[in-house]
VOMIKE-703463 format. One line per 8 residues: number of its first residue (from 1); their letters; for each residue z, x, y of N, C-alpha, C, CB. Coordinates in Angstrom, 1 decimal, always signed. Glycine has a CB too. Layout:
<sites>
NUM	a	Z/X/Y/Z/X/Y/Z/X/Y/Z/X/Y  ...
</sites>
This chain:
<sites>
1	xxxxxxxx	-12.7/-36.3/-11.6/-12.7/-35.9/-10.2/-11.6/-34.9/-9.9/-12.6/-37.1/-9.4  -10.4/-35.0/-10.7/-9.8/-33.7/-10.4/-10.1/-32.2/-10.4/-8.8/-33.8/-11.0  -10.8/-32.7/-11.6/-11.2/-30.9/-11.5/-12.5/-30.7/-11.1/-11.3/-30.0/-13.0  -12.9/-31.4/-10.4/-14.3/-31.1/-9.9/-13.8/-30.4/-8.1/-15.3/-32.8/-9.9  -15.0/-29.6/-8.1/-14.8/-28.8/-6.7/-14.9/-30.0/-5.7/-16.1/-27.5/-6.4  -14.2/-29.8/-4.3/-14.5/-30.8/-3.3/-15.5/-30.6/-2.7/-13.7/-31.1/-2.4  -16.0/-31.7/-2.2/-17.5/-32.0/-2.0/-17.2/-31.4/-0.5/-18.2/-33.8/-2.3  -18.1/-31.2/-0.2/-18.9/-30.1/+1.3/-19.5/-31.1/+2.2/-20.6/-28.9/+0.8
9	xxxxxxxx	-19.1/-31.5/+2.8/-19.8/-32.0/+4.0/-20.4/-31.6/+5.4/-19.2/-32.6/+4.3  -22.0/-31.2/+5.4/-22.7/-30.8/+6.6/-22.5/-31.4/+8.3/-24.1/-31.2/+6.2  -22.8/-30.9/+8.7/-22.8/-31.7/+10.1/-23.8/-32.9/+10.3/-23.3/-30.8/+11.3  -24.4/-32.7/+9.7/-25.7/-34.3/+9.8/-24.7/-35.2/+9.1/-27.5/-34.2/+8.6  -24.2/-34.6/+7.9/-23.2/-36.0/+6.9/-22.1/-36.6/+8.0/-22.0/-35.2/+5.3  -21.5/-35.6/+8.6/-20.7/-35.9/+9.5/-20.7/-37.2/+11.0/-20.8/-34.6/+9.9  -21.9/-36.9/+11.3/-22.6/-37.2/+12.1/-22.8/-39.2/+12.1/-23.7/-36.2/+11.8  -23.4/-38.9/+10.7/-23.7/-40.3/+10.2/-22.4/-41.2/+9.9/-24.5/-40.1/+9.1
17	xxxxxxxx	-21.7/-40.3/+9.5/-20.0/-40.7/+8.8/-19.2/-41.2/+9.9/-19.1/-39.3/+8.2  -19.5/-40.5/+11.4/-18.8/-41.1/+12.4/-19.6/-42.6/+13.1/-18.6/-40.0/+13.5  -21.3/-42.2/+13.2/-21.7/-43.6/+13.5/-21.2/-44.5/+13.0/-22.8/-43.9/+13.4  -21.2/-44.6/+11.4/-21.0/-46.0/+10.6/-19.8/-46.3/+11.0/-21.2/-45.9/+8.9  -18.2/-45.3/+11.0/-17.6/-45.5/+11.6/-17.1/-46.6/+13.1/-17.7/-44.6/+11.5  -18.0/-46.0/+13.9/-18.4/-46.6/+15.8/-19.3/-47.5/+15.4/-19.1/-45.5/+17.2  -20.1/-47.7/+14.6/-21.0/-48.9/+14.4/-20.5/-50.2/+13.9/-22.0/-48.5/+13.7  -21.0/-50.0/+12.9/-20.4/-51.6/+11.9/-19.4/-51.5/+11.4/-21.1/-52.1/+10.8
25	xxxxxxxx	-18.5/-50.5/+11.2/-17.3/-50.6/+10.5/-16.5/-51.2/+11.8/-16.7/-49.1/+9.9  -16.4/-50.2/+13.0/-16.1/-50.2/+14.2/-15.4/-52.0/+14.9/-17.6/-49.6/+14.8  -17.0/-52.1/+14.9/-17.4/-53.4/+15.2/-16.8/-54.5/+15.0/-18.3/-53.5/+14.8  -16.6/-54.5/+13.3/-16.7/-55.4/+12.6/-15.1/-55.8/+12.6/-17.4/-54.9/+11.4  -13.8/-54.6/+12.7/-12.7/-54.8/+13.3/-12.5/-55.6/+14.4/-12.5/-53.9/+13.6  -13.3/-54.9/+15.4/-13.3/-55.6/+16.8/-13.5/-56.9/+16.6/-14.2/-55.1/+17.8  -14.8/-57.4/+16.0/-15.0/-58.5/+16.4/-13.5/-59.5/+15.4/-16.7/-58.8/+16.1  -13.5/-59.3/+14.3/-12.2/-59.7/+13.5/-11.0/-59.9/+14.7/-11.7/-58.2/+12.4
33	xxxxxxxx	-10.3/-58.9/+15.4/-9.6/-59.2/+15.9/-10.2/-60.0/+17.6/-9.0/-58.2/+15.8  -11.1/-59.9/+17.5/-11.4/-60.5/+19.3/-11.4/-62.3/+18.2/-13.9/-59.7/+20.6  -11.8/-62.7/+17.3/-11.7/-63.4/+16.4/-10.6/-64.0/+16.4/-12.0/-62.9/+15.5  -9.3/-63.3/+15.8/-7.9/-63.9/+15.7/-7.3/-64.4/+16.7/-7.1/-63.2/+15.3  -7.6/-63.5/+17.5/-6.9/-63.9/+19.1/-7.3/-64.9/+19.7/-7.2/-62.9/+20.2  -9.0/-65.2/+19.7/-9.3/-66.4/+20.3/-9.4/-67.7/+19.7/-10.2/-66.3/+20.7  -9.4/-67.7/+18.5/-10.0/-69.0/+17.5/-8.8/-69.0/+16.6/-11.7/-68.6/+16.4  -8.4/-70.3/+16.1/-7.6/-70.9/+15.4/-7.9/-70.0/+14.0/-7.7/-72.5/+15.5
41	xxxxxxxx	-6.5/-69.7/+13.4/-7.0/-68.5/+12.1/-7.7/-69.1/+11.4/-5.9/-67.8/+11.1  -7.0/-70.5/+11.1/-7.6/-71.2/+10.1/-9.1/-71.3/+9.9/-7.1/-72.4/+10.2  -10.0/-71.5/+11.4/-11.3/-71.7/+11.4/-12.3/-69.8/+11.4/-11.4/-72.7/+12.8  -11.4/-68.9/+11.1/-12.0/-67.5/+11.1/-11.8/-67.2/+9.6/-11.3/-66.4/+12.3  -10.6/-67.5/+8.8/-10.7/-67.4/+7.7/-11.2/-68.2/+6.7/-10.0/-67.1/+7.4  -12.1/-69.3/+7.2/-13.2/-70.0/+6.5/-14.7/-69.3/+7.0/-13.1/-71.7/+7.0  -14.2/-69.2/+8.0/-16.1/-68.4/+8.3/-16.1/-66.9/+7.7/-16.7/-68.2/+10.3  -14.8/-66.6/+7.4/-14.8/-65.0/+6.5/-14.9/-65.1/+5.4/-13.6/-64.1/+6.6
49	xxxxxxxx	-15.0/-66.7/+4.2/-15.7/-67.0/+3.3/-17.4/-66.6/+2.9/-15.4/-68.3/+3.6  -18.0/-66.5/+4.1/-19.7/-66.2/+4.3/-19.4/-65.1/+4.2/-20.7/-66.5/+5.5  -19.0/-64.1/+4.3/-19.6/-62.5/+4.5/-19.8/-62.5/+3.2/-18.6/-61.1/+5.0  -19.0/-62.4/+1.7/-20.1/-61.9/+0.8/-20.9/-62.6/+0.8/-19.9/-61.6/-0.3  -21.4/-64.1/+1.1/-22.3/-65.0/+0.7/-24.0/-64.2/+1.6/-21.7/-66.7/+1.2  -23.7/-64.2/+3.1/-24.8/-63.3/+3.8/-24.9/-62.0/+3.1/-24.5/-63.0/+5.2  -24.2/-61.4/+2.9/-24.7/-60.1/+2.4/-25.2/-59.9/+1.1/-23.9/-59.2/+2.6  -24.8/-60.6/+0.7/-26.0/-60.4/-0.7/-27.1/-61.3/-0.9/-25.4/-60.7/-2.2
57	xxxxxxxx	-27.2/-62.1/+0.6/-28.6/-63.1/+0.7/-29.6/-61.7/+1.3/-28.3/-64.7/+2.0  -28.7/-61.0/+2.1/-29.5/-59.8/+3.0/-29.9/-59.0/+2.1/-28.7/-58.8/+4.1  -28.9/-58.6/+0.8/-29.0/-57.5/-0.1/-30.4/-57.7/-0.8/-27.8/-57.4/-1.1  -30.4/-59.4/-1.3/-31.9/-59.6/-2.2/-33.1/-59.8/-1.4/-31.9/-60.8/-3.2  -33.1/-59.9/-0.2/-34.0/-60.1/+0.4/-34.8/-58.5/+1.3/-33.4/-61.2/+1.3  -33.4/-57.5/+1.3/-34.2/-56.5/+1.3/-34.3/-55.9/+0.0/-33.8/-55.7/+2.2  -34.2/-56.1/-1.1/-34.2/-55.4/-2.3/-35.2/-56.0/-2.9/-33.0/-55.4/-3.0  -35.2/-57.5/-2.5/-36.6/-58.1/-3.4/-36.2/-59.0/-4.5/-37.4/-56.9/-4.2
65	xxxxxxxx	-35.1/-58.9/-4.7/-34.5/-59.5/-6.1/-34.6/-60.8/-6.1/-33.0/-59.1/-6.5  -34.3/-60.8/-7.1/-34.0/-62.7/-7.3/-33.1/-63.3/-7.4/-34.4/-63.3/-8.2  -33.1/-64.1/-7.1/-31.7/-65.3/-7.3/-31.2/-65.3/-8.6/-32.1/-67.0/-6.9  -30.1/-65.1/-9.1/-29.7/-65.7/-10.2/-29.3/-66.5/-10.4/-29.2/-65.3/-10.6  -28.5/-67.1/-11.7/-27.4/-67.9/-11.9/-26.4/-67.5/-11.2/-26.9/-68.0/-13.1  -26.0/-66.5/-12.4/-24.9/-66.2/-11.5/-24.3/-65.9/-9.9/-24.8/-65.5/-11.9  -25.0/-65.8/-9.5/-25.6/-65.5/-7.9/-25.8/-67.0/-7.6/-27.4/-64.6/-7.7  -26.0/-68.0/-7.8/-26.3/-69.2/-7.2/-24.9/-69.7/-7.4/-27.6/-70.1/-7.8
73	xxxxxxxx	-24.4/-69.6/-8.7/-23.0/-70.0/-9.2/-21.9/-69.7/-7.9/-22.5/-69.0/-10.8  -21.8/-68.4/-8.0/-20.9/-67.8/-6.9/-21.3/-68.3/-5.5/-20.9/-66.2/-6.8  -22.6/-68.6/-5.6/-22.8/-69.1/-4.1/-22.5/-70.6/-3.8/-24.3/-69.1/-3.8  -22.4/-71.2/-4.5/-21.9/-72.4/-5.0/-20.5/-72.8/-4.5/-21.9/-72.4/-6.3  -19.8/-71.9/-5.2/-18.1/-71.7/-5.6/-17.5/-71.1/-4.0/-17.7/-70.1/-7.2  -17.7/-70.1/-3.1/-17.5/-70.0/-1.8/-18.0/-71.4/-0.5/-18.4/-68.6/-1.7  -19.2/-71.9/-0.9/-19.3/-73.0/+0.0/-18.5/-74.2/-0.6/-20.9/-73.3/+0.2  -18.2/-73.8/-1.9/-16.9/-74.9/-2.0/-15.5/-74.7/-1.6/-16.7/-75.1/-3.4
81	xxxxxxxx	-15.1/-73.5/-1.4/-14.1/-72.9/-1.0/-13.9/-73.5/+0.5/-14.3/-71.4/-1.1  -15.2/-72.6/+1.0/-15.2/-73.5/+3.1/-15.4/-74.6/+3.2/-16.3/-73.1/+4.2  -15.5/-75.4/+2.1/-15.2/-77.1/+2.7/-14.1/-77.5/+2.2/-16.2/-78.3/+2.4  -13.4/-76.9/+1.2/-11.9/-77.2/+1.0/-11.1/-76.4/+1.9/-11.4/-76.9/-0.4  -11.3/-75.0/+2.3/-10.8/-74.8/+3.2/-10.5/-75.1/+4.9/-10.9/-74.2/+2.9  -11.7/-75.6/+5.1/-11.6/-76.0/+6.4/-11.2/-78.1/+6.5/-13.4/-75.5/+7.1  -11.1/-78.3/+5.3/-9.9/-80.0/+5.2/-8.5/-79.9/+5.5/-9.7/-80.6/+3.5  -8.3/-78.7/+5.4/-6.9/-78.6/+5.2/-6.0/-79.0/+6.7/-6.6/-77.1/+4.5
89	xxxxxxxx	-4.9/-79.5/+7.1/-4.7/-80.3/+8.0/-3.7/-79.7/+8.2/-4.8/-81.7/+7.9  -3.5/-79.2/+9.4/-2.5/-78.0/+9.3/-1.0/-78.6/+10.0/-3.1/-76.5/+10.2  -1.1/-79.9/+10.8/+0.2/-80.6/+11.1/+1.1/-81.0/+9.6/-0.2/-82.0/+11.9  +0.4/-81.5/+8.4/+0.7/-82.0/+7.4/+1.0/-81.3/+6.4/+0.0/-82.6/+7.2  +0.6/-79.9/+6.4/+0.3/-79.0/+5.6/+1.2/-77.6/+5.5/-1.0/-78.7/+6.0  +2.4/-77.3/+5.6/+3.1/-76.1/+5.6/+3.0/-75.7/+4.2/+4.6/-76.3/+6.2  +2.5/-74.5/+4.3/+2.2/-73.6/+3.1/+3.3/-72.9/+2.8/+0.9/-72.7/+3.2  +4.5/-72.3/+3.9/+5.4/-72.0/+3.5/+6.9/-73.0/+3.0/+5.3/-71.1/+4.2
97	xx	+6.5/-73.9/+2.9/+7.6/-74.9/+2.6/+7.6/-75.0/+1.0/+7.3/-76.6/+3.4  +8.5/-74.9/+0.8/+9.0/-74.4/-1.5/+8.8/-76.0/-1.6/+11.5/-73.6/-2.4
</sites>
C-alpha cells in the first residue's frame, strides 16, 4: 500500500461515505451513549455481548449460509459470557480492589 497511488474518490463514493457515517455508524454512537447515561453500565455491556452474535445471525441469513460449528461454538461461548456477566453483584464485587 505504500507505493500504490491513492485511491480517488467520486462524489457518489462520497456521498455514501457520509450516509453510512449519519446512519448506522452515527446512530450506533448515539444510541451507545443515550445507553450509558441511562442504564446501569453493567447491564449495556452484557447486551453489547449480542452484537457480534446478531450480526452474523443477520450475515447468514442474508447470505444463506449455514450454521457451523464453529459458529454455534462461538455462539455458545458469548451467551455464556452474558450470563456470567450479568451474575456479577456489583455491591460485593470491586474489580478494582488488588
Amino acid at each position: 500500500m505504500v507505493f500504490e497511488p491513492p485511491a480517488t474518490i467520486d462524489s457518489v463514493q462520497w456521498l455514501w461515505l457520509v450516509l453510512m457515517g449519519l446512519g448506522p455508524l452515527g446512530g450506533s454512537f448515539y444510541l451507545w451513549d443515550y445507553a450509558l447515561k441511562h442504564a446501569p453500565a453493567q447491564r449495556v455491556g452484557t447486551i453489547a455481548f449480542f452484537t457480534p452474535l446478531i450480526s452474523t445471525i443477520l450475515l447468514l441469513a442474508v447470505t444463506g449460509q449455514r450454521l457451523t460449528l464453529t459458529l454455534g461454538l462461538s455462539a455458545a461461548l458469548i451467551l455464556l459470557a452474558a450470563v456470567f456477566g450479568s451474575r456479577v453483584n456489583n455491591k460485593n464485587h470491586d474489580i478494582w480492589r488488588v
